[in-house]
C-alpha positions in Angstrom: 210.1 113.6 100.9 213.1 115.0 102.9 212.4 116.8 106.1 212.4 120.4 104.9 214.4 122.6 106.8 213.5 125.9 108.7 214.2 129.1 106.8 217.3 131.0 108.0 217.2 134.0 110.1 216.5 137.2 108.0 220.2 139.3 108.0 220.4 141.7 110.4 220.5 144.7 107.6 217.2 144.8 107.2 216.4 144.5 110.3 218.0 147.6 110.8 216.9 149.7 107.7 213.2 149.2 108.7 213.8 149.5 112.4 212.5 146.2 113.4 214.1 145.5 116.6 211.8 144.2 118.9 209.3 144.3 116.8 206.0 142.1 116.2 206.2 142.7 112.3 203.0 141.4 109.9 203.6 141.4 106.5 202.0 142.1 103.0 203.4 141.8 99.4 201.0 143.5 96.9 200.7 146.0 94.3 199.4 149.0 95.6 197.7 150.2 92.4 194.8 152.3 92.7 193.2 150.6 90.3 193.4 147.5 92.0 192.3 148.1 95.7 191.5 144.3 96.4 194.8 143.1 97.8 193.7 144.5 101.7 196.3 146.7 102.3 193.7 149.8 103.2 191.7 147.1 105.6 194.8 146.2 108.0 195.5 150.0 108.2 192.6 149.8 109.4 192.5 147.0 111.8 196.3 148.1 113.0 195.1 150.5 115.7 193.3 148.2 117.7 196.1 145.4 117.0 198.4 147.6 118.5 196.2 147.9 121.9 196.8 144.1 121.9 201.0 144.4 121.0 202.6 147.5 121.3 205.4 146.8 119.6 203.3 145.9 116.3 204.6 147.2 113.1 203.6 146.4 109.1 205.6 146.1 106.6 204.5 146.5 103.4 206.6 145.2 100.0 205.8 146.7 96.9 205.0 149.9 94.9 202.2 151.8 92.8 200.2 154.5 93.0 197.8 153.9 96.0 200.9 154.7 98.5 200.0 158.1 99.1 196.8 157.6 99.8 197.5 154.3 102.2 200.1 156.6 103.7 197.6 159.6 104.5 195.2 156.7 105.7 197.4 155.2 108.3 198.5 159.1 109.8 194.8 160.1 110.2 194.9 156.2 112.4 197.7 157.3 114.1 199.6 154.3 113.4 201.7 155.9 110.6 204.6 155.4 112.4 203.9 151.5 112.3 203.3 151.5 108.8 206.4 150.9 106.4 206.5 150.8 102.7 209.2 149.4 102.0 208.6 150.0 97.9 209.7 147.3 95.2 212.0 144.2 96.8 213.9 142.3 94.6 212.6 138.2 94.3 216.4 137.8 95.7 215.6 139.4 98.5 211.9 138.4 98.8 212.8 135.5 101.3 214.7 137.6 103.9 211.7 140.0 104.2 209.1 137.1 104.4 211.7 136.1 107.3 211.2 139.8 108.8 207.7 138.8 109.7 205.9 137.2 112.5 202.4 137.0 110.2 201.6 137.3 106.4 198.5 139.1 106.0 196.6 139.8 102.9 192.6 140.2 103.2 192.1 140.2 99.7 190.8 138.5 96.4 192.8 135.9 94.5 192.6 133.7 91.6 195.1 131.6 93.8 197.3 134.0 95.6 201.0 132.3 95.1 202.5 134.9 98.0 200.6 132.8 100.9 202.7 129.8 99.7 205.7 132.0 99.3 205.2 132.9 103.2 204.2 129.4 104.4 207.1 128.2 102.7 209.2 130.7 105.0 207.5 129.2 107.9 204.7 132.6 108.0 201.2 132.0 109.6 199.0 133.4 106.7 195.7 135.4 107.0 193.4 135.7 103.8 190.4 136.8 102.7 187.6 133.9 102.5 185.7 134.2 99.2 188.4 133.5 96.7 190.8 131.1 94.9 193.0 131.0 98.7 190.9 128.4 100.0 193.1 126.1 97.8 196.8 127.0 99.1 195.6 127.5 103.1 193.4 124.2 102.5 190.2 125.6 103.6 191.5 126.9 106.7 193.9 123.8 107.8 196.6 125.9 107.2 196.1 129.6 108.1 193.5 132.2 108.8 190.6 133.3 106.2 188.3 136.4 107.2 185.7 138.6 105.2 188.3 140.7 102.9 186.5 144.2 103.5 186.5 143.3 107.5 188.9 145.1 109.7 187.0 143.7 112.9 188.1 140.4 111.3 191.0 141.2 110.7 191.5 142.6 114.0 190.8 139.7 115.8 192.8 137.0 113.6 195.9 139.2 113.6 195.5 139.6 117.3 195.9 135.0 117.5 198.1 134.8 115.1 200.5 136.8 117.0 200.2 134.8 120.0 201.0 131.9 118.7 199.1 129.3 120.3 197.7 127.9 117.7 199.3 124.6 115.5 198.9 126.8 112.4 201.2 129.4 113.5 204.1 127.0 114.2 206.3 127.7 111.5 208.1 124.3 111.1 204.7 122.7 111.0 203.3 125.3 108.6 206.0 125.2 105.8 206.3 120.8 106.3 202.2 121.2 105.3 203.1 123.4 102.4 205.7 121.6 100.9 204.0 118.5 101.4 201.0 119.9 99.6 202.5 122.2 96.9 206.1 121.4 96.3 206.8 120.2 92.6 207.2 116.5 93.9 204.0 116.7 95.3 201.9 118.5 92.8 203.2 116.1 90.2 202.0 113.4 92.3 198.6 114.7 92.7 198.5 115.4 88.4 199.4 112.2 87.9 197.0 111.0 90.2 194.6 113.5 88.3 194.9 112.0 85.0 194.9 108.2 85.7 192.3 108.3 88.4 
């Protein structure tokens, strides 16, 4: 398999409509349904305050819509981290990449059958946190690959955010990270691994 290449830098736009200069920007795509509470979002609300002790300059970004923003928005102003939260409502999949390219982490604390948006992110080169009792264990490879914490913890949270953003660690090296995903998941790869299924 060809060396895969690093994603580009995300265009200076966006950048600018979320007011991300500087920033240290982690990163969720979900549905914020009310009905559907398990993607996390509430939990790194929660965890953001102390995060921010660790990095100031810390915002969230969150991508997508539904009717749980009010509440999530109330939640992070009685934090007082409303100003670090941005909803950035419904993006467009041709714009999905740039805003995975806004982030320094991905970071979803939830429960997934799979959970296809932590390959989206590794593939842009994101460090990836998770929740730990769920179908992620398969695309962050039991841990080799990113970050999986209790998905109702914001102490876990916390603390995983907190080393991801320093970036000492081999799985938040983004050319690393999205060589291991494509290696793993690309189509080349996952035929390999059926084909190795069905004749083994």
């Amino acid at each position: 398999m060809a060396k895969p290449s690093s994603p580009p830098p995300p265009p200076p736009h966006w950048i600018e409509k979320y007011n991300l200069a500087d920033a240290k920007v982690i990163m969720t795509v979900a549905r914020l349904w009310s009905g559907d509470p398990y993607k996390g979002v509430d939990v790194t609300i929660r965890a953001l305050p102390q995060i921010a002790l660790a990095f100031p300059n810390v915002k969230y970004l969150v991508v997508g819509r539904g009717d749980d923003q009010p509440r999530l928005a109330q939640l992070a102003q009685d934090l007082g981290v409303g100003d670090r939260v941005i909803f950035a409502g419904f993006v467009a999949a041709t714009d999905l990449c740039d805003h995975y390219n806004l982030a320094d982490i991905y970071v979803m604390p939830s429960q997934e059958g799979f959970g296809i948006v932590y390959l989206e992110a590794m593939a842009c080169g994101k460090p990836v946190l998770s929740g730990d009792s769920d179908g992620s264990s398969d695309p962050l490879q039991d841990g080799k690959l990113g970050w999986q914490v209790p998905h109702r913890d914001p102490r876990a949270v916390e603390t995983a955010c907190i080393e991801m953003l320093k970036g000492e660690q081999i799985r938040t090296q983004g050319h690393w990270l999205r060589e291991q995903a494509l290696a793993i998941f690309d189509k080349p790869a996952f035929g390999d691994r059926l084909r190795n299924l069905v004749t083994n």
